[in-house]
N, C-alpha and C positions, 0 to 999 in steps of 0.2 A: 255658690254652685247650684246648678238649674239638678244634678241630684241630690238625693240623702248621702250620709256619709255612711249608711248601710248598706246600700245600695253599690254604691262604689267600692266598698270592701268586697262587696259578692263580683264586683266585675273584678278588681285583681287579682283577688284569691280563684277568677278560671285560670290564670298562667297563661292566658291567649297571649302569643309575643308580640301583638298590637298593647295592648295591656301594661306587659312588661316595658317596653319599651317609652310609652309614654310616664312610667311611674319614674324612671331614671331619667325623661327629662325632665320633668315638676321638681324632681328632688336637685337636680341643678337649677332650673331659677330658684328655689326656696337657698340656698348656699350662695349664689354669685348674683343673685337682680337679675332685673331686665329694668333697663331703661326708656328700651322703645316703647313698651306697655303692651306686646303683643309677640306674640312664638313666630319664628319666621321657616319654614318648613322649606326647604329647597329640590330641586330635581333639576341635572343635567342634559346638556342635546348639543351633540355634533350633527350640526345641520350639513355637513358632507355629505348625507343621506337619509333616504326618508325615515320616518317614524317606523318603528318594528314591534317585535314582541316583547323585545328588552325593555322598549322606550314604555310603552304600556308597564310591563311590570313592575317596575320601581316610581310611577307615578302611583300608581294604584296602590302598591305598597304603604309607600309615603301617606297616602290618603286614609289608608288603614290605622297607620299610628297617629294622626292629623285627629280622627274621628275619635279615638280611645281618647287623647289627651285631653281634646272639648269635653269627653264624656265626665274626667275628673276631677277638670279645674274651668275656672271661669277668667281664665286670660285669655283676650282674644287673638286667634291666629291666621296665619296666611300662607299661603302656599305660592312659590316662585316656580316657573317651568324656565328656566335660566339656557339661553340658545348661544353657542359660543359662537357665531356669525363671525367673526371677527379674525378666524382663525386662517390659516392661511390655506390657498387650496392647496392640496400635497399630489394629485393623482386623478386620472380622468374616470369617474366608476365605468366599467366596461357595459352599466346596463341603460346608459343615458347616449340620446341622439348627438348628434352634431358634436359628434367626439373632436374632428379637428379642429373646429374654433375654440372648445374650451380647452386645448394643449396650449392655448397661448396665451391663458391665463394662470396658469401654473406659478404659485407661492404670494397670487393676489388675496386680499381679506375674501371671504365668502361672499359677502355683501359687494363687491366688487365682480363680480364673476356672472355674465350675461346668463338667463336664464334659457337653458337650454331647449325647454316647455314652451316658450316663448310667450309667456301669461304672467309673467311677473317682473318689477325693476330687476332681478337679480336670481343667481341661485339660491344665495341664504333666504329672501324674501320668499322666494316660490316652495322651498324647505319649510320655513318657518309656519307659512300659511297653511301647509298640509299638516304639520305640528297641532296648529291649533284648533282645526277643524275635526284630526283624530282625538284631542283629547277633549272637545267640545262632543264629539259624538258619543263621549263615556260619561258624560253628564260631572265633569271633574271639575273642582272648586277652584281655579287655581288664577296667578297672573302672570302675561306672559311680558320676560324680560330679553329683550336684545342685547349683546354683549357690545356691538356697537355704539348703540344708543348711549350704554350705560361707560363707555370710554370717552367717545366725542361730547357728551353733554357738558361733560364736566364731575360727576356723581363719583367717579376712582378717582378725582383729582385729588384728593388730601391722603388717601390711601395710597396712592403712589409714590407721591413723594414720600412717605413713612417708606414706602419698601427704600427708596433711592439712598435714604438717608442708612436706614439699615443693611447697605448692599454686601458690606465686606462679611457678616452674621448671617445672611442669607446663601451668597457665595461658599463658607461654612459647613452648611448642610447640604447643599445640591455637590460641591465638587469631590469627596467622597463616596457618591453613587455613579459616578460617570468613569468611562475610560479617559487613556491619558489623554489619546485624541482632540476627546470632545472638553475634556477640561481648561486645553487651551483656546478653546475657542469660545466656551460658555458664557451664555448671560442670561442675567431674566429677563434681561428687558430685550424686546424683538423690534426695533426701529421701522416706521414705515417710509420706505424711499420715497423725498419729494420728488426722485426724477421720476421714478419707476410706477408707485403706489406700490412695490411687494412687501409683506412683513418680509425682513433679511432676519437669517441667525448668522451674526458678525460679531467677532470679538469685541469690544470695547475699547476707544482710546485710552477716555478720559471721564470721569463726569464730575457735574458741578451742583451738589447741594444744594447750596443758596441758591443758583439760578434755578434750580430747578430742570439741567436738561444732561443729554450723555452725547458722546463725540463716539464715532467710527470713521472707519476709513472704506469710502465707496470701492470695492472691488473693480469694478470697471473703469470709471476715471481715476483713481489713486488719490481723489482729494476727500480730504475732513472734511467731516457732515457734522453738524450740531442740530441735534431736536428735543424739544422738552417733552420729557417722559407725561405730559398732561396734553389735555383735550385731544386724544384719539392719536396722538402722533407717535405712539409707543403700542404695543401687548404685551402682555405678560407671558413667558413659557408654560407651558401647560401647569406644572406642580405649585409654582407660585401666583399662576394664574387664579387656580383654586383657592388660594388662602388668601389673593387679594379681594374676590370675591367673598368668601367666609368672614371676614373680617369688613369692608365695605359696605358690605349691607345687612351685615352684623346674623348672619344664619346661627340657626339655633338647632339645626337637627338635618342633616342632611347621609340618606346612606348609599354603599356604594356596591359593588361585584367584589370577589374575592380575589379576581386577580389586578384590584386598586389598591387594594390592603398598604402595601408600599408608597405610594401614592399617597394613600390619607396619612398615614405618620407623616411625611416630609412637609405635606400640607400642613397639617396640624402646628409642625414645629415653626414653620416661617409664621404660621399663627401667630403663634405663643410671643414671635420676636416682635411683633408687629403692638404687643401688649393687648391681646383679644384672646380670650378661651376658643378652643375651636369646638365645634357643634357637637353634638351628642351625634352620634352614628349608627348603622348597623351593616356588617357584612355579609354580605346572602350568595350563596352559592351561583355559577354557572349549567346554563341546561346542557346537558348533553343528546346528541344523538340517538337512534335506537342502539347503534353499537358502540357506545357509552362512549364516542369521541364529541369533544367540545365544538358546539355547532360555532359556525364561522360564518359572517354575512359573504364574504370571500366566497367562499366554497358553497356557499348555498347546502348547508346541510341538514338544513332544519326547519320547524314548523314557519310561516309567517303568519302574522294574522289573520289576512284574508285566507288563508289554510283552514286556521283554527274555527274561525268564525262562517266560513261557507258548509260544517258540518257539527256546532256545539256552539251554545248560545255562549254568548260576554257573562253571564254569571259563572255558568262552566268555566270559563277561563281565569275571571276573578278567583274562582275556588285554586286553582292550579296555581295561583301566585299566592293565596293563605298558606297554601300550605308548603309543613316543612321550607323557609325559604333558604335555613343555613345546610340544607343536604343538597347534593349535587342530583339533578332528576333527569330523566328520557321524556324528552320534547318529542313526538313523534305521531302520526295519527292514531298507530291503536291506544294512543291514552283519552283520546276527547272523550268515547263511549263510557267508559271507566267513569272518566272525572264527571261528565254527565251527571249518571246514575247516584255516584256518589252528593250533589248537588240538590237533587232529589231527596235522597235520605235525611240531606241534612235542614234540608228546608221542611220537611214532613215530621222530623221529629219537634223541630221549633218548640211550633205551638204546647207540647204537651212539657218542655222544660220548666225549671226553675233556675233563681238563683243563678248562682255561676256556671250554671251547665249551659243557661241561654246566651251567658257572655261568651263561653268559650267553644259554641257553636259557630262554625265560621260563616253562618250565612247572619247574623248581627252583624259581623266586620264588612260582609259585601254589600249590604242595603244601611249601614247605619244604624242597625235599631230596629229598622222596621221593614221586616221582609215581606215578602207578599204573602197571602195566607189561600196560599192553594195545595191541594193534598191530589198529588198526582197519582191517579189509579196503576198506572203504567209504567212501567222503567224504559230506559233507551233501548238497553239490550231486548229485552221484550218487542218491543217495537220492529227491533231491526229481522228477531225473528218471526215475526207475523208477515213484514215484507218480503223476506224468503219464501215464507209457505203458500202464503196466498198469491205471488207475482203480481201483488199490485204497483199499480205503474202512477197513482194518484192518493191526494188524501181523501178524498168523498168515500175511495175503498177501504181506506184503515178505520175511516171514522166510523162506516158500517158495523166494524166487527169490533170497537172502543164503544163503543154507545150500548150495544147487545150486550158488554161484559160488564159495563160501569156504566147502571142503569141513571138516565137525567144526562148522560154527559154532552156535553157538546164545544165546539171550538168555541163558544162566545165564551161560555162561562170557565174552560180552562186554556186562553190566549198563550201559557206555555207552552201544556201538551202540544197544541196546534202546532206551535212551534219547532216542538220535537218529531211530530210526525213530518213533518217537509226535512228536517234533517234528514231522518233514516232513510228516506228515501233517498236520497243526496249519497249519502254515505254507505247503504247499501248494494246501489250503483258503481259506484267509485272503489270499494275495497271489500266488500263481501264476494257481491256477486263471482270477480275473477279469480277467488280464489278456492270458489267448492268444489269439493271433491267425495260425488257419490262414492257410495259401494257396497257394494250387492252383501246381504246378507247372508250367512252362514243357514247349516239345516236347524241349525238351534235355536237361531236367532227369527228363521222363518215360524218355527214354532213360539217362541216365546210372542210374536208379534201377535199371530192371531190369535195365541189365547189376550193379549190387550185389547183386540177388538171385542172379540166376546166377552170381554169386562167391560167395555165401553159402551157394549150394545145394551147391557142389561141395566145401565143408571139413567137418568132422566138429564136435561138441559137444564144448563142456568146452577149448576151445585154450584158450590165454594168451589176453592182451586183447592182446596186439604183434600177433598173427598177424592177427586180424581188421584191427586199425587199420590192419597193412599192407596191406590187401584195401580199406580206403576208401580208402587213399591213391591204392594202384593205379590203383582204377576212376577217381576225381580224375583222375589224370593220361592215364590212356587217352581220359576223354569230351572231352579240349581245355582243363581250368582251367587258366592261367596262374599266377592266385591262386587256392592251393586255400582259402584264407579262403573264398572266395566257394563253393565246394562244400559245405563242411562248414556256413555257412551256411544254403546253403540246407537242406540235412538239417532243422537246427535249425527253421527255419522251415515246415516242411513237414509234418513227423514230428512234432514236440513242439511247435508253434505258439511259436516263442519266439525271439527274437534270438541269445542263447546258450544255449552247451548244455553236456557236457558231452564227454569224449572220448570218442569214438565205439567205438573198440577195449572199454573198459571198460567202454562200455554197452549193445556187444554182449554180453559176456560175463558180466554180473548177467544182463541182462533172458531171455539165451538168444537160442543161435541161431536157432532157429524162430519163434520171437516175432517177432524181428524182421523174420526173412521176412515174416509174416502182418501187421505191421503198415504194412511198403511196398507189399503187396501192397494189402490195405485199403484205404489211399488211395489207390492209383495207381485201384481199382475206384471211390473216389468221385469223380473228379476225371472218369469217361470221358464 
């Protein structure tokens, strides 16, 4: 092992569930072997449609427990990005051109299905290729597998005929879950029509073991058809499909959504039938909505990536798949700011950890180990309130008044922050700005304000942000707040037209003292 085994105890004992989850899979190969000599890490993709934010999170995920298990053992591993191409088209997505020619591919393999883009052999291809270029742009370790490839090659040939042989055991566990309907028609095996090319779901005549093939009856012409369930001329239905997979290329950890849960047992057990352990797993919740409904690619209700990412960096995001991944969370823009900030905190704390606190910091599990070592003067929220105050419409203006508060700073040397300042801007355009809402100050609050000036007037430039903060508090408590919630409130409300805000000490101290004179003054001049 490239660590100490002290070392390693302090990464398990943080509880980080990257951690946890690779201790229980080490403790199954130490129980059942491995014979291939290496952990096989697996991730799913219906290339019916592009890469999302799902598809990112459970790669990323997977990448997380991939990274913990290297960190505590010395069996090497591998990561599959596993593309079901193969599957058959079911539906025309309503967000793709040339909708009437692909209706007339309807129930052909994926890989069969002209590309509507016009840039690639096929839809799967043209899917698969934006697959791999999304998760090449996240810098992810991984190989990409075609389900095609891995049918037609020949590679599920011996695993196939295992299911064939095992069908009446297989048949067992799936006709139990189905209605009666579908129990009479059911098979795993999904025939590809030599007239047609479509995967059919057809009842079964007959099949033949030794030879290796199954018999139906063409719905259209009414004659037997004979195909060998090998070299591509078969798929598998979705749940057996899984555990032909799991079992074929021998997965050792692959995890899923919660609403597969089902899924993975039935998978699991054709496993088992198949004489193969099935993977070690993990179940992670679904995002929800702002109004806590389950976002739907259908309905477009929810963040997508290019959302997430035209307002909060790919680490921000990584942090929003660490965490909690078994609670059900709100996918929505006012989280990016939040998860932002909190990305910040936790990259800033790093450095000054130890021990398990560094392992179960989650910015270890998004850089590997080795996060970048910059200590950001600034929060996002901060930021997005400087863009309010000051109406700057560029970064040379924010970096004006970042430089003046956080003396040396500049874009070269914190290529973050820089990064966060083009956000806010971005984001404070888009969802600050249409939603402020000045309002005119009370006769109390006129008073309480100018006595903050004439606190303001009388300390110098450049203090700490404590000194100021203790100069709002002050005045707070001199004008009569009981709750100074309701003081600093109103600030918020008044100054930056907004509910919340940001800490006042801090935001005197970016925006400048003067500034902020001149901006209570301002209003107090529109309000008379």
């Amino acid at each position: 092992m490239s660590s100490s085994p002290e070392i390693i105890q302090q990464a398990l004992d943080s509880k980080a569930w990257p951690f946890q989850e690779a201790e229980t899979l080490l403790k199954r190969l130490e129980k059942a072997g491995n014979k291939k000599g290496y952990v096989l890490f697996e991730t799913g993709y219906g290339p019916s449609g592009l890469p999302h934010i799902g598809t990112f999170g459970e790669v990323a995920r997977t990448t997380m427990v991939r990274q913990a298990f290297e960190f505590i053992s010395d069996v090497p591993t591998k990561l599959i990005a596993f593309s079901d191409d193969m599957d058959g088209f079911r539906k025309v997505p309503g967000n793709l051109p040339n909708q009437e020619m692909l209706a007339n591919f309807i129930g052909m393999p994926l890989t069969k299905v002209p590309d509507p883009f016009g840039t690639h052999e096929s839809f799967a291809h043209h899917n698969n290729a934006r697959l791999c270029s999304f998760l090449d742009g996240f810098g992810f370790d991984y190989e990409f597998k075609s389900a095609t490839e891995a049918y037609t090659s020949g590679e599920m040939d011996a695993t196939l005929l295992k299911m064939l042989a095992s069908f009446e055991a297989i048949m067992k566990v799936m006709l139990p879950t189905l209605g009666a309907e579908r129990q009479a028609t059911y098979s795993p095996f999904l025939p590809l029509c030599p007239r047609t090319g479509r995967v059919l779901q057809v009842p079964l005549v007959s099949r033949d073991v030794d030879a290796g093939t199954i018999t139906y009856r063409d719905e259209e012409t009414s004659q037997l058809v004979e195909v060998p369930v090998t070299g591509g001329h078969c798929k598998m239905q979705w749940k057996a499909d899984w555990a032909m997979r799991w079992a074929g290329l021998g997965v050792d950890y692959e995890m899923a959504g919660k609403d597969l849960m089902e899924s993975v047992k039935l998978s699991s057990a054709i496993c088992r039938i198949l004489g193969v352990l099935p993977p070690e797993g993990f179940s992670y919740e679904l995002f929800l909505d702002e109004n806590g409904e389950k976002i739907s690619k259908s309905k477009g209700n929810g963040l997508t990536m290019d959302d997430w990412l035209k307002y909060g960096t790919p680490e921000s995001l990584s942090l929003y798949m660490f965490q909690s991944p078994r609670k059900a969370k709100k996918l929505y823009f006012d989280i990016i700011p939040k998860t932002v900030d909190e990305y910040i905190t936790h990259l800033g704390k790093y450095a000054e950890q130890e021990g398990k606190q560094k392992f179960a910091n989650p910015v270890w599990h998004i850089h590997n180990g080795t996060p970048p070592a910059q200590k950001i003067p600034v929060t996002f929220a901060l930021l997005l309130n400087l863009v309010s105050a000051s109406n700057a419409e560029d970064k040379e203006t924010l970096w004006g008044y970042i430089s003046g508060y956080a003396e040396g700073a500049t874009p070269e040397d914190l290529p973050l922050l820089d990064q966060l300042v083009g956000y806010a801007l971005v984001y404070y355009e888009n969802f600050v700005k249409p939603t402020k809402q000045y309002r005119a100050p009370t006769a109390e609050e006129k008073r309480a304000l100018e006595s903050l000036v004439e606190e303001l007037e009388s300390l110098e430039d450049n203090l700490p942000a404590s000194d100021y903060q203790n100069v709002v508090f002050a005045v707070g408590n001199e004008q009569g707040y009981e709750n100074l919630r309701e003081w600093f409130g109103a600030l918020y409300e008044i100054l930056l037209g907004q509910k919340q805000g940001p800490r006042m000490g801090s935001f005197i101290a970016l925006y400048g003292r003067k500034k902020t004179i001149d901006l209570i003054m301002d209003t107090l001049r529109s309000y008379k």
